[in-house]
C-alpha positions as CSV (number, residue, x, y, z in Angstrom):
1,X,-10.1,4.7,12.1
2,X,-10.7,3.5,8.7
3,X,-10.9,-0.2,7.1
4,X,-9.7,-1.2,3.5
5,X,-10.3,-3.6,1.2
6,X,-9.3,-6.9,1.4
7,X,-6.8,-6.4,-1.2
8,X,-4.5,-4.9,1.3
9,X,-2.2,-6.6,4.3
10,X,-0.7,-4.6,7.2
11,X,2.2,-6.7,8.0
12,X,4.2,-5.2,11.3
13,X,2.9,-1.6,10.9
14,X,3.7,-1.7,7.1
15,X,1.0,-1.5,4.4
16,X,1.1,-3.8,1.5
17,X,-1.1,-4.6,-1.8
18,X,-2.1,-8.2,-2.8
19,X,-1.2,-8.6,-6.6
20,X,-1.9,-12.2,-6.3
21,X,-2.0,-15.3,-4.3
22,X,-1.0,-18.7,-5.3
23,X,-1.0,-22.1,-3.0
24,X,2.0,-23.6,-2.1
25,X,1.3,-26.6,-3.9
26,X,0.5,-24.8,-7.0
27,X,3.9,-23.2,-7.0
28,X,5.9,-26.5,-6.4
29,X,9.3,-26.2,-8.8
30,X,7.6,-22.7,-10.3
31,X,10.2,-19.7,-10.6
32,X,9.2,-17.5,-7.8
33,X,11.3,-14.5,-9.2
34,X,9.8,-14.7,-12.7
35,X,6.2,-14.9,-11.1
36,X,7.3,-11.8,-9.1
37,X,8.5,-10.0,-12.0
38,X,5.3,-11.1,-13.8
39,X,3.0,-9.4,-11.7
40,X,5.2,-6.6,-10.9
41,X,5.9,-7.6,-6.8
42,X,8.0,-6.2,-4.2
43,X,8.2,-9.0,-1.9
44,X,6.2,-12.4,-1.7
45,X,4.5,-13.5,2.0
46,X,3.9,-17.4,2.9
47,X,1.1,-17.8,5.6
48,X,-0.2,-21.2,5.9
49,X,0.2,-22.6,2.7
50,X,-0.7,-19.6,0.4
51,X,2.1,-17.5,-0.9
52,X,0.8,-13.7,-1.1
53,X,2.5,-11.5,-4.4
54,X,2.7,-8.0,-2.6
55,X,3.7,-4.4,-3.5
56,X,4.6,-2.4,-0.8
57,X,2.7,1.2,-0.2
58,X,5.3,3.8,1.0
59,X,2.8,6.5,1.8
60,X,-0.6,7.1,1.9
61,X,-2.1,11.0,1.2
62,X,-5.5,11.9,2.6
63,X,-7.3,13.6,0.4
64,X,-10.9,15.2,1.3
């Protein structure tokens, strides 16, 4: 078993990267596709009230 940093999220078996996080209050009437595009995200996640900017990772390769 191994950890990683805090930068990533495992969200129902699938491994995503945290470009950003903004509060839902801060985003209140901001374009959420233009921030996506901005920092280059996949797919945005809301838990509580922060909104999480993510890329998803479609493979990992071990390397030793």
């Amino acid at each position: 078993m191994f950890s990683l940093c805090k930068n990533f999220i495992n969200i129902n078996g699938d491994l995503f990267q945290v470009k950003r996080t903004f509060t839902e209050e801060w985003m209140n009437g901001k374009d959420l596709d233009v921030l996506k595009t901005w920092y280059g995200a996949d797919v945005v996640f809301k838990k509580d009230t922060l909104l999480y900017f993510c890329i998803k990772i479609n493979e990992l390769e071990i390397i030793n």
